[in-house]
C-alpha positions in Angstrom: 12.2 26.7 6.6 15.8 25.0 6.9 16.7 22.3 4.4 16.7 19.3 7.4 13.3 20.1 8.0 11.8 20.6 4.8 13.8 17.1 4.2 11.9 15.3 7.2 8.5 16.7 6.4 9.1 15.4 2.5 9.9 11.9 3.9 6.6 12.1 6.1 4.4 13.0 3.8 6.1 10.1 1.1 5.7 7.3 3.8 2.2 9.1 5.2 0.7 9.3 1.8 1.9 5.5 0.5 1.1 4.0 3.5 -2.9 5.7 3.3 -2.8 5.0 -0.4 -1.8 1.3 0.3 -4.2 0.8 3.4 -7.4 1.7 1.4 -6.2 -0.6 -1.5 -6.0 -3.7 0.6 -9.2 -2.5 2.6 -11.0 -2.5 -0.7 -9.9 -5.3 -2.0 -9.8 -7.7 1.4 -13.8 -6.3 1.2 -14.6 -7.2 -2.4 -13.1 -10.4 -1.7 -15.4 -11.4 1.0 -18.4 -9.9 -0.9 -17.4 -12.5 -3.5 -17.2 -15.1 -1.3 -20.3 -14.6 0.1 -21.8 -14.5 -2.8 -20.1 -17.7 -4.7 -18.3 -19.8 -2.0 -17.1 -22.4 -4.4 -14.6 -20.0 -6.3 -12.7 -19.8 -3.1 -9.5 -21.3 -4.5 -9.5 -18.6 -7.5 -10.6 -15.8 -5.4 -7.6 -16.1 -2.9 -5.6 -16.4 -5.7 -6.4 -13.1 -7.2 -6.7 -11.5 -3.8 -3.4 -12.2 -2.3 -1.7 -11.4 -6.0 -3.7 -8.2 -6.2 -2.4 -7.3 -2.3 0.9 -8.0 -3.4 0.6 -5.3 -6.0 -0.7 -3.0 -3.9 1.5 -3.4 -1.0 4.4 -2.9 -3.4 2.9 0.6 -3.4 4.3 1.2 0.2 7.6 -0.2 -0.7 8.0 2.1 -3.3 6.8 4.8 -0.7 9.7 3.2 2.2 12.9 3.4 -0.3 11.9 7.1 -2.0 11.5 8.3 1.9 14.6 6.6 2.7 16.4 8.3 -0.3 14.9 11.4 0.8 16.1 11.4 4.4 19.7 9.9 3.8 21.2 11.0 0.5 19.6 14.0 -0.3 
């Protein structure tokens, strides 16, 4: 394969993989959360909390993926 393809296909399967890698962390996570809330409605304020700090996290996971694919496509 030429070096501009093997380049774009590296950069798809960086973003494709962070992005799927991201998606089921906040799935899991969004889902937990609600099965605790079900469960124990007054902890809402600490749940949240934890939740949108934990999302954070993970999300940073797909930012990471965005600027190596971006390094990959237009330096390298």
């Amino acid at each position: 394969m030429e070096y501009e393809v093997m380049k774009l296909l590296a950069g798809a399967l960086v973003m494709g993989l962070g992005t799927l890698a991201t998606a089921t962390a906040v799935g899991r996570i969004g889902g937990s959360a609600m099965e605790a809330l079900g469960r124990n409605p007054e902890s809402r304020p600490a749940i949240l909390t934890h939740m949108i700090l934990s999302i954070a996290f993970a999300e940073a996971i797909a930012i990471y993926a965005l600027i190596i694919a971006i390094v990959i496509l237009m330096i390298l």
